[in-house]
N, C-alpha and C positions, 0 to 999 in steps of 0.2 A: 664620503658624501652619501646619503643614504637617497636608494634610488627612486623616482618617480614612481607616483604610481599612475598608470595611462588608463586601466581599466576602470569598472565598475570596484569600488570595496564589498567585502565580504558580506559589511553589511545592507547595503544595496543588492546585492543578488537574491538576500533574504526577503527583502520589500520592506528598507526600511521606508523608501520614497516609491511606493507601491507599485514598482516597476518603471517609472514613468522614464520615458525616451532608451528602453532596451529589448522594448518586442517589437516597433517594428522602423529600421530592419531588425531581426532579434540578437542582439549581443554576440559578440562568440562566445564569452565567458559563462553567461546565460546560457547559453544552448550545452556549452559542457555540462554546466553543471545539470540542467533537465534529463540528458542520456546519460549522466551516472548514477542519477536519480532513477532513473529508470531503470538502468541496467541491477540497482539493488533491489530493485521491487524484483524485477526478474527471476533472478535470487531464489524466491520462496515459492515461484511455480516449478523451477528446477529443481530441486531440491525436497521439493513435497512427495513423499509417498503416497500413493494414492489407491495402490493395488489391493483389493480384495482379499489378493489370495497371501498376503503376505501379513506374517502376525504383529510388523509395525506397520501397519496400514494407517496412517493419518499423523505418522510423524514426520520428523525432516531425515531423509538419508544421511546427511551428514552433520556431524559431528563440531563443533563450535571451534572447537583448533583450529580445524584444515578446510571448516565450510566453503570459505570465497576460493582456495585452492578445487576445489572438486566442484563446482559452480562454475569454474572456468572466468571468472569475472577479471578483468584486465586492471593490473596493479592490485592482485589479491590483497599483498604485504602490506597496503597502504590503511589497510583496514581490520579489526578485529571484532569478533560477535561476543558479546558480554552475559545474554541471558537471550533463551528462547521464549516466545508469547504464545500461550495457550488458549482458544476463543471454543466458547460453548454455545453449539445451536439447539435450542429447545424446538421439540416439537410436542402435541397431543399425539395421543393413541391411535386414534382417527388414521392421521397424517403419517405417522411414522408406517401403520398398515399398509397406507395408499403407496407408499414408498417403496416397500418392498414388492409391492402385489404388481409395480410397472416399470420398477430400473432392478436391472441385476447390478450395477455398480454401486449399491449400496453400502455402505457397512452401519452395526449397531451404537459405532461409539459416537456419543456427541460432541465430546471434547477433541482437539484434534489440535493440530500445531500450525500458527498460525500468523506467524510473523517472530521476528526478530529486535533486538535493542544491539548496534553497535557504534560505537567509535572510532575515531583516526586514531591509527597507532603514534604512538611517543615520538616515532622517529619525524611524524606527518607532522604532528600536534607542535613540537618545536621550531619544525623550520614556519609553520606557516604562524607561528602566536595565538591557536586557537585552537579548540579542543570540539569538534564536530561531532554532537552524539546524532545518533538515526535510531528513529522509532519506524521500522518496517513492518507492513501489514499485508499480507496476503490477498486474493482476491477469491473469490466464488470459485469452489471444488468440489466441494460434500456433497452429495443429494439433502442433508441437514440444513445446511446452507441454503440450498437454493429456496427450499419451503420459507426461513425465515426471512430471504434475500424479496420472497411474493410476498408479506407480511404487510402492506402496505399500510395500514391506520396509524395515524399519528398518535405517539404514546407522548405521557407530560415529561418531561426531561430534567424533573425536580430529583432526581435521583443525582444529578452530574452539579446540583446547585450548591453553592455556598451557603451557608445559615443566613449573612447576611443578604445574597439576594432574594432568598426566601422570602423574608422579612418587608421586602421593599416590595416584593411582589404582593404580597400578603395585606400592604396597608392600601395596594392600589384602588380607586372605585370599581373596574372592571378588572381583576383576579385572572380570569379566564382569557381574556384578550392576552395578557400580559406574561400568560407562564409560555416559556419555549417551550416547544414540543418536536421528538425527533425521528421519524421511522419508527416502528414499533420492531421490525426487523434488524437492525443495525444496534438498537438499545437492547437488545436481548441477547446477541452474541456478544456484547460490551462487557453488560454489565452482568451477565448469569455466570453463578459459579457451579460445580457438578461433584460432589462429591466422592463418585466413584470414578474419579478420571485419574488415570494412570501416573500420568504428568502434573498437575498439581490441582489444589482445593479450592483455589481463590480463582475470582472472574479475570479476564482479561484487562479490566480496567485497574483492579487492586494490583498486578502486577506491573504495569506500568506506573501507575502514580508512585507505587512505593520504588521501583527500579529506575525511572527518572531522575524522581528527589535525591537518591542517595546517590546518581552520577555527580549532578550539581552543586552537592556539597563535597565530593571527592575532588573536582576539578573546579572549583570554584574560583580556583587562583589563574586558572587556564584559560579565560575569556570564551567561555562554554556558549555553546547556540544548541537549538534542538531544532534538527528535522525530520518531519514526520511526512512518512514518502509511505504512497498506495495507488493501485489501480482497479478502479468497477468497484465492487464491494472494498477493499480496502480501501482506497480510496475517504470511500464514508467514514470507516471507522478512523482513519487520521483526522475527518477533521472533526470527530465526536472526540476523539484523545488527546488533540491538540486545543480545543475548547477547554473539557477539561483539567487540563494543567493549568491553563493561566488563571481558569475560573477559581481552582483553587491553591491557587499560593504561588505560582512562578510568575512572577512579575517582573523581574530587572533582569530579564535572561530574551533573545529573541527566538519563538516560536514561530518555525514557519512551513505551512502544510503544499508541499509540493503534489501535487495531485493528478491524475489522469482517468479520464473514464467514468469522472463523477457520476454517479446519480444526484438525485437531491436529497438532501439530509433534515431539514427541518423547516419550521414555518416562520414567515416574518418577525414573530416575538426572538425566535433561536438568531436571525439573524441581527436583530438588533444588539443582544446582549453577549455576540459575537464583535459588535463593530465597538464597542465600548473598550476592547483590551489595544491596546495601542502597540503592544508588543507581539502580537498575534497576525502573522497574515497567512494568506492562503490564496495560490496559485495554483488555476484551476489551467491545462492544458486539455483542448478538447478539440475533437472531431468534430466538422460542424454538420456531418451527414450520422453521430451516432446519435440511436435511438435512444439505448442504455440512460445520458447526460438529462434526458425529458423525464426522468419514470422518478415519485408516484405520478407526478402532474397537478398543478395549480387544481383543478379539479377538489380534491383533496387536502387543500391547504397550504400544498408545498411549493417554494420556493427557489428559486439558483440561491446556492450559498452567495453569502457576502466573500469578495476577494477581487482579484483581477484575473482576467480568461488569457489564454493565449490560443486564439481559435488557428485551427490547420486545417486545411482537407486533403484526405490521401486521394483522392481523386486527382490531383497536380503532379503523383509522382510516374513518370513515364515506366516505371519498372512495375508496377503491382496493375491486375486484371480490374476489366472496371466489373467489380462482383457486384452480385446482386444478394450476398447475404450477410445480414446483418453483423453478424459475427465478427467478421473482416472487419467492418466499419470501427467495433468493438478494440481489435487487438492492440494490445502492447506492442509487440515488436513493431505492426506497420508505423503505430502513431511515432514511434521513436526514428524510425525511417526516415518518415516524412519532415517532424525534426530537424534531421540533420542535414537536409538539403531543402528546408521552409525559408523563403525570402519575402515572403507576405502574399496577399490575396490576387496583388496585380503583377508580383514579377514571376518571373519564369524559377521552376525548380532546379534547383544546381546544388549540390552538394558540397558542404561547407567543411565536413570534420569526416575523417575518415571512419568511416564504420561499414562493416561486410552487409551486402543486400543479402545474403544468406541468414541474415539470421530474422529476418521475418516468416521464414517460413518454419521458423520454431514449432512452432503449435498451430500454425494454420496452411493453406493453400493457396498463401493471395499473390505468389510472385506469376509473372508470364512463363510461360512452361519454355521458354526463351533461355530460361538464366539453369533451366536441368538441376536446380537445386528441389530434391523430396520435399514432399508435405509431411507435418509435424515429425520435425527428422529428431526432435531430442529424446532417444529414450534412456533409458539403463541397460546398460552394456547386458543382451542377450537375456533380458530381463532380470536376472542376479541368478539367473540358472547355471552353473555351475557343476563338471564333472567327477566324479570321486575314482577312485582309485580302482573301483570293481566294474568302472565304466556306466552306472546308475547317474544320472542327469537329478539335480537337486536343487531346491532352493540354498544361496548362499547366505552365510550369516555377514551380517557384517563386519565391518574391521572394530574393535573394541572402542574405541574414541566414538565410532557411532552409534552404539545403544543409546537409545533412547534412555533418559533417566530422567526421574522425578527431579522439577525444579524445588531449590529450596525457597 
């Protein structure tokens, strides 16, 4: 007899019934799936080099084999990295001078490693009937970044359009009302390619549309889904990458943008010709004290994406400071925190799924100095400083699997 199913299905946690009756109270199933979502976003800040003094500064430390093993990510095995994502921030001459001339943590390269494309392994993909790809995106690191992250005017987004919505656009009375428009920020680390970048030639978005596609048609038989998981700046770019896929060609497949830390991404025209794909959604998880989720601002044109919110406040969780900086309000780990012990706006916080309160203070300072867990405790082991044999302290190389290589 083949057994009940008592949950949410698969494709109900994607939004195919756009969440309705599993945020509040939130799902358990829901809620796992949000903290592994998260936990992969995770992923790409551990993992990211970011060191100046080091000559792969703005790649990922490790290596696609053993990634979620040296990430520490729980049930590594369950998952595999297929291709690393390369995003380029342009800046003017201007800009890149001001940048040097006020942060030493700069470096020169624009292109930088920036995310991930993986799947459930065979052994997952079988027992569960489905073949999970992730489009994982990074968030704001660069000093590059941050300039294009300030970019704020709304650029046309005719760039991310089909010929035929061109066209449709094109015969409207009002043209201009009518084209989306998206960050001017977000569409340039999208869509710029950079020719002298180490790691490969093509933008960020040529490599995803073509390393997507060609998952979909490998596993086509596999009942394939795409999710595309970010927070802060990634964030945006899932749901500029997740727009365009279905805008151009993924149609009978579901797309679905799991999100945290939104900013806003584009203006009412972006959002209508978002709500038009029927197999497209987007799950926005937000702080309702982050500032980040307001910026550019209606002011400017812009908009909350189209999707469904799952508002939190970490201000409900009796473990973290009531801080007064914004940053906190910002982080991944708390939001996922809070997560995992969110029972809605009016009930008490209680912790539903076991996850260590220590790992909020990954990269920030927001626990009660109560719990004696360090502020931003993840670093690299000694910084990759390493001693030789003459007693000389050096930088180490890394292990062979983790050179950084040119994608093909």
């Amino acid at each position: 007899m083949a057994a009940t199913q008592t949950g949410p299905t698969w494709s109900e946690l994607l939004g195919s019934n756009n969440w309705e009756g599993l945020l509040d109270p939130l799902d358990l199933d829901l809620r796992r799936l949000i903290l592994r979502s998260g936990d992969l976003i995770q992923a790409t800040y551990d993992a990211f080099n970011n060191d100046q003094n080091s000559k792969y500064c703005g790649s990922s430390r490790y290596g696609k084999s053993s990634f979620f093993q040296k990430v520490m990510l729980e049930n590594a095995s369950d998952y595999k990295v297929l291709f690393f994502l390369y995003g380029t921030a342009r800046v003017s001459v201007p800009q890149a001078f001001l940048l040097h001339s006020l942060s030493r943590e700069c470096w020169d390269r624009e292109s930088n490693w920036i995310g991930y494309i993986a799947v459930t392994s065979d052994e997952v993909s079988r027992a569960s009937g489905r073949r999970e790809i992730f489009v994982v995106w990074r968030g704001t690191t660069t000093s590059y970044e941050w300039i294009n992250v300030f970019g704020a005017a709304p650029a046309s987004a005719e760039v991310l359009l089909s010929s035929e919505t061109i066209k449709e656009i094109s015969s409207s009375d009002d043209d201009d009302d009518e084209m989306p428009k998206v960050m001017n920020g977000w569409l340039t680390i999208y869509t710029s390619d950079n020719q002298n970048s180490p790691f490969t030639k093509t933008s960020a978005r040529t490599q995803v549309l073509k390393k997507v596609n060609e998952l979909l048609k490998l596993y086509k038989d596999e009942n394939p889904s795409v999710v595309v998981l970010g927070h802060s700046l990634g964030a945006s770019l899932s749901i500029v990458s997740a727009f365009d896929l279905v805008e151009n060609g993924v149609k009978n497949v579901p797309v679905t943008a799991i999100v945290l830390g939104s900013p806003q991404v584009g203006n009412k025209a972006f959002n209508e010709r978002l709500k038009k794909f029927s197999n497209m959604k987007v799950l926005h998880i937000r702080n309702v004290i982050d500032l980040i989720t307001r910026y550019p601002g209606g002011l400017l044109g812009y908009v909350d994406t189209a999707g469904t919110e799952l508002k939190i406040d970490t201000r409900k969780s009796p473990s973290l400071k009531e801080s007064k900086n914004p940053g906190d309000w910002h982080n991944l780990q708390a939001m996922l925190h809070v997560v995992a012990g969110w029972n809605g706006a009016k009930e008490e916080f209680e912790m539903k799924v076991k996850r260590s309160v220590a790992l909020v203070n990954k990269s920030c300072e927001f626990l009660k100095e109560e719990y004696l867990v360090p502020g931003s405790w993840w670093v690299e082991k000694n910084k990759s400083m390493v001693r030789r044999d003459d007693g000389e302290w050096v930088l180490a190389s890394p292990d062979e699997e983790d050179l950084p290589a040119p994608e093909e």
